[in-house]
C-alpha positions as CSV (number, residue, x, y, z in Angstrom):
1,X,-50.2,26.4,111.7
2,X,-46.4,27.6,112.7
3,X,-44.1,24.5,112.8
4,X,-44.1,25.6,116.3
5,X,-47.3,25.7,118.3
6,X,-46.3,27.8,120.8
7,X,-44.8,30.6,118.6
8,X,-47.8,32.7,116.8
9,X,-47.4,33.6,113.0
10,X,-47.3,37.0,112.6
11,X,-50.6,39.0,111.0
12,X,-51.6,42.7,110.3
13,X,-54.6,44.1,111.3
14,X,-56.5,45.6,108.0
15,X,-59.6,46.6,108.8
16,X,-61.7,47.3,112.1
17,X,-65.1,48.5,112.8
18,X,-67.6,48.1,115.7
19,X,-70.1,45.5,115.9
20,X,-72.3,47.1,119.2
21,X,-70.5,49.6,121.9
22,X,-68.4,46.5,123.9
23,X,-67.9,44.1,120.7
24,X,-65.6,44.9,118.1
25,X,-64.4,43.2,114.3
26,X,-61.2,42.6,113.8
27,X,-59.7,41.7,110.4
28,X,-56.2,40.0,109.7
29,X,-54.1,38.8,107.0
30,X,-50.9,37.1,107.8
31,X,-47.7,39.3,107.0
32,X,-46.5,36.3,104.9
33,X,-48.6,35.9,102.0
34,X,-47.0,32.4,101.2
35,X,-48.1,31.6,104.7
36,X,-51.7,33.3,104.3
37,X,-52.1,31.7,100.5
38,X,-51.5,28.4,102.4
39,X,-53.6,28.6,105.4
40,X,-56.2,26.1,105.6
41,X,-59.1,25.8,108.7
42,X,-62.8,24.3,108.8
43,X,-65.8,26.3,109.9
44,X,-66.0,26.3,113.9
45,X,-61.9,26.3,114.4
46,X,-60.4,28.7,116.5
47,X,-57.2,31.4,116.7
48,X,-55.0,32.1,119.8
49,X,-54.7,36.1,119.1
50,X,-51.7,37.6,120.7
51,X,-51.6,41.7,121.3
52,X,-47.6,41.7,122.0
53,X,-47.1,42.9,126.0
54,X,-50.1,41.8,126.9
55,X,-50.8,38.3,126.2
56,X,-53.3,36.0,124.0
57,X,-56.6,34.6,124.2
58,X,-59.2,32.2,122.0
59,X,-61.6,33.6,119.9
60,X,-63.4,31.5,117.0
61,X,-62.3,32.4,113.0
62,X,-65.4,33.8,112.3
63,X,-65.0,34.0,108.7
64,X,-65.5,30.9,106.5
65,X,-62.9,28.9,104.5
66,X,-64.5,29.8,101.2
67,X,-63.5,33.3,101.7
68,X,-59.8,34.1,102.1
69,X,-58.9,37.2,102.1
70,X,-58.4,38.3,105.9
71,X,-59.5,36.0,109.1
72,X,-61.9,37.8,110.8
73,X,-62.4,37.8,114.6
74,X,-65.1,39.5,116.5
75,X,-64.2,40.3,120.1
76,X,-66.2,41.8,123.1
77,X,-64.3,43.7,125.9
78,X,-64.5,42.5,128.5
79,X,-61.4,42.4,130.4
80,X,-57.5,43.4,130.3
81,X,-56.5,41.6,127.2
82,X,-59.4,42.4,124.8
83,X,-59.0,45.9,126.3
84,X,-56.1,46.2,124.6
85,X,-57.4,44.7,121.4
86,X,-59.5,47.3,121.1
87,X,-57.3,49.2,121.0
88,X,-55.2,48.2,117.7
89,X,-56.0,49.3,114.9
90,X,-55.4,49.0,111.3
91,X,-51.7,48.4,110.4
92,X,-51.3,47.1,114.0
93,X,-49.4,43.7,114.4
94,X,-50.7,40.5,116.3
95,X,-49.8,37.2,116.4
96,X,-51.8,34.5,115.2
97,X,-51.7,30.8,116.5
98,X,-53.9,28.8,114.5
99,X,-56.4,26.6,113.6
100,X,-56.6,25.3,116.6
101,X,-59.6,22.4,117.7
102,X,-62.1,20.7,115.7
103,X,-64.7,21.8,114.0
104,X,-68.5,21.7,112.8
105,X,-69.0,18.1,110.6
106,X,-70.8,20.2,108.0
107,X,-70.1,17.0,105.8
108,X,-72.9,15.1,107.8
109,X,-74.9,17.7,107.5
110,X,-75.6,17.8,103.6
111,X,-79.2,17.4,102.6
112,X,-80.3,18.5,106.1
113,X,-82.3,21.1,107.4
114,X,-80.5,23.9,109.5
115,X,-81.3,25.7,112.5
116,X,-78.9,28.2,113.7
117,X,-79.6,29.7,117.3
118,X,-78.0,32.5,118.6
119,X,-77.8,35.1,121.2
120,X,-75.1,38.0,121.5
121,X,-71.5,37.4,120.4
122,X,-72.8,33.7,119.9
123,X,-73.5,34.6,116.1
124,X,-69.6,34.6,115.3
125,X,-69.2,31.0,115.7
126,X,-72.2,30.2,113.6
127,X,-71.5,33.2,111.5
128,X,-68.6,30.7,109.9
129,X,-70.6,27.7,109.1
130,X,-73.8,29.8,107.9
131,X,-71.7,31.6,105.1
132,X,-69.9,28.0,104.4
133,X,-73.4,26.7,104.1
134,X,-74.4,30.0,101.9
135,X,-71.7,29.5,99.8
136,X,-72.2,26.1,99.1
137,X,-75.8,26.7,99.3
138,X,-77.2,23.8,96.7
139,X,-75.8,21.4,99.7
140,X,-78.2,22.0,102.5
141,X,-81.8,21.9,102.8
142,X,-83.7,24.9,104.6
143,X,-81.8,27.4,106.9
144,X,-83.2,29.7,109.4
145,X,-81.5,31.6,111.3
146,X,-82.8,32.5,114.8
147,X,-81.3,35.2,116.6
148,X,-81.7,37.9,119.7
149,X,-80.0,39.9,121.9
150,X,-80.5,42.4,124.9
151,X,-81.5,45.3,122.3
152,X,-81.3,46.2,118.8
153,X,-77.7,48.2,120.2
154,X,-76.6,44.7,120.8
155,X,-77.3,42.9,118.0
156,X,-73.8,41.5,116.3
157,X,-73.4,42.0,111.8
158,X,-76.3,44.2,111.7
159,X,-75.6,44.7,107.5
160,X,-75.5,41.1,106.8
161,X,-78.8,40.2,109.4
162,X,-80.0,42.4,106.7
163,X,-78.7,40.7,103.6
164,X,-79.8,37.2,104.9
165,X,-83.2,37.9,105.8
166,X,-83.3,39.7,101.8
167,X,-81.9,36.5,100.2
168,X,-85.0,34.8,99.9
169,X,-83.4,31.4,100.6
170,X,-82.8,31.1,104.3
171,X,-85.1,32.6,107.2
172,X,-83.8,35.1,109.9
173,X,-86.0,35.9,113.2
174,X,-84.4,38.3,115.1
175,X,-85.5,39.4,118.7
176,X,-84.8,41.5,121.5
177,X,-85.4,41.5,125.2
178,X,-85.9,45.7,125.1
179,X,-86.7,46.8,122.0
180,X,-86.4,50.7,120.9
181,X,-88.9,52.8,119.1
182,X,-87.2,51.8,115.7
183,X,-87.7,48.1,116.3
184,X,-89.9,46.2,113.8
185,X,-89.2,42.5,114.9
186,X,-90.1,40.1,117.6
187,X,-89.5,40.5,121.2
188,X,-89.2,38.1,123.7
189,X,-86.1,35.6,125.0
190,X,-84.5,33.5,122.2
191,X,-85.7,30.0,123.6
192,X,-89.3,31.4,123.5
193,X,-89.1,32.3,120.0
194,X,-87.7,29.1,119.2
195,X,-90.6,27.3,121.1
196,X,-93.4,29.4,119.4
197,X,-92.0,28.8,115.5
198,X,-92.4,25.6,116.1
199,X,-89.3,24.3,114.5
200,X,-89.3,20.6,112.9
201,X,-86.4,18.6,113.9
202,X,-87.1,16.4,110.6
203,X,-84.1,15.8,108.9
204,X,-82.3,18.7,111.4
205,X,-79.7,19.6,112.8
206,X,-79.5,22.5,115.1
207,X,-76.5,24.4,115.7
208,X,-76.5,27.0,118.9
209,X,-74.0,29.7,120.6
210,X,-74.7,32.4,123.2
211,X,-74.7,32.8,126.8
212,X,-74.8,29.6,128.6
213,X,-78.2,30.5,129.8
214,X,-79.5,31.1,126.6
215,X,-77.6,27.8,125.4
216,X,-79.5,25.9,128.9
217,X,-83.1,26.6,128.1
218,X,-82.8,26.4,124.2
219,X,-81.3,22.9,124.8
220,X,-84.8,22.2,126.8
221,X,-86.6,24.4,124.1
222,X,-85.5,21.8,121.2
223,X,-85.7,18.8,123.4
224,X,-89.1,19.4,123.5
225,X,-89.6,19.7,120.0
226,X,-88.5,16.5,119.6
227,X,-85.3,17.0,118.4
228,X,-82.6,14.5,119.6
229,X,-79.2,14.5,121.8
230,X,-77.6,14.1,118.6
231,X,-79.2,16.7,116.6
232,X,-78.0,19.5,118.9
233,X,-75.2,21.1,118.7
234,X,-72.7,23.6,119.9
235,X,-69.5,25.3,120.6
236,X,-67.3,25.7,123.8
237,X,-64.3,27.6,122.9
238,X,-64.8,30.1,126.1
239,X,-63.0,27.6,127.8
240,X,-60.2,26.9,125.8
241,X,-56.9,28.4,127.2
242,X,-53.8,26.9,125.8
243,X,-55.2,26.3,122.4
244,X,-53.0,22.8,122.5
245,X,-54.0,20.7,125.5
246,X,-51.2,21.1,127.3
247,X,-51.8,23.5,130.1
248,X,-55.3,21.4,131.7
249,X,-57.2,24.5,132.5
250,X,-59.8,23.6,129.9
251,X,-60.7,19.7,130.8
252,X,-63.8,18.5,131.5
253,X,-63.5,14.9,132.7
254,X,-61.1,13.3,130.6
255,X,-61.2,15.7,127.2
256,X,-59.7,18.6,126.6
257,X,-61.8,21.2,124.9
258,X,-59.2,22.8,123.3
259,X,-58.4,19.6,121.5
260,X,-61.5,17.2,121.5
261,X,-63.2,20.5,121.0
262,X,-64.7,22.9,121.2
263,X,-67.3,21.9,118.6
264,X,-70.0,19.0,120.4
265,X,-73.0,17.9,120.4
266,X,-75.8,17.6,123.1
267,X,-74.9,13.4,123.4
268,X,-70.9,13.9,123.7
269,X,-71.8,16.5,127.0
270,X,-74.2,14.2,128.5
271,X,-71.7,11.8,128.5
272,X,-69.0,14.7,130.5
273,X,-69.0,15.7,134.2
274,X,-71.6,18.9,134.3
275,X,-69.3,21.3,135.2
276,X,-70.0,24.1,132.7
């Protein structure tokens, strides 16, 4: 990070490409190579993007630390600021505070089974850690990947849903709340899926993003099957603002998400005010 956490390092845009027809895939390199050779962050950790005359926002580094050459950032539109993101494109400046928060303890999860759940934009958090976990994949015991969104349209890294589910050493269940003609895979709410495979929380952890209904009732889902407080867990950068705990807009109770988090697990909320 900058010596100064208020004043963003400057990157360059250098590629784009759409991920559904409101989310979009941004990837950056610094402009200082020194700076970019340098640059160190753990799976989970997050960026304060600037676009220059309009402001900056959070979104989580969505690439993984074992591949270095661009950050990447996926981004839905869905007000003024990541209007204008969507805007840039390659060659464009922005700025770049980061890595910002803490991050997924994939150290304590070595030898363990691991379920990622997702829905929507919620696969670029996990996205990180899965292709950590890929690329150190001798590490970590089974992987399976369940994921859904409104319709195949919707459905976030389409080519590499693809790739996984071709590997042969992870599992992928997609599924979609209104499929298309095209669709070949499961439909039905994510939580329901999760219920019917029947997931073992034996040696497991369970890592979810999504909407925070989805995030509710998959919660309940792997309660249920048995899996504990502290084998849950997930993300909360939406609430970040600052990036550096200074500005109070993203407390709940007495932590700061933007510093204590936005990486927890199901016992460290239990413990907070409900108030998200």
């Amino acid at each position: 990070m900058s010596a100064n956490p208020y004043i963003p390092m400057l990157g360059v845009i250098v590629e784009t490409f759409d991920e559904t027809p409101d989310i979009k895939t941004f990837r950056v390199r610094l402009k200082d190579e020194e700076a970019m050779a340098r640059f160190r962050f753990e799976p989970g950790q997050v960026a304060q993007l600037s676009v220059f005359g309009a402001g900056e926002s959070t979104f989580v580094i969505c690439s993984p630390p074992t591949r270095m050459d661009f950050l990447q950032f996926t981004v839905m539109r869905v007000g003024e600021l990541t209007h204008r993101l969507h805007t840039l494109r390659q060659g464009d400046p922005v700025g770049v505070r980061a890595p910002l928060g803490n991050h997924f303890d994939h150290q304590s999860m070595k030898g363990k089974d691991i379920v990622f759940i997702g829905g929507g934009l919620g696969l670029a958090p996990l996205r990180t850690l899965l292709l950590f976990m890929l690329d150190n994949r001798a590490d970590y015991g089974d992987i399976t990947l369940i994921y859904g969104g409104r319709s195949p349209e919707h459905l976030c890294f389409k080519a590499e849903l693809a790739q996984w589910a071709a590997r042969g050493d992870m599992r992928v269940e997609l599924t979609v709340d209104n499929p298309d003609k095209g669709w070949s895979g499961r439909t039905g709410v994510v939580p329901a899926v999760l219920t019917e495979l029947a997931v073992s929380p034996k040696n497991a952890v369970a890592v979810t993003c999504g909407p925070p209904i989805m995030i509710r009732f998959t919660i309940q889902a792997l309660a249920a099957l048995g899996f504990s407080d502290e084998q849950i867990v997930t993300t909360l950068e939406r609430r970040m603002k600052c990036g550096i705990g200074l500005c109070g807009r993203c407390n709940i109770g007495d932590k700061f998400v933007c510093v204590d988090g936005p990486v927890f697990t199901q016992a460290q909320l239990k413990t907070l005010p409900q108030e998200f």
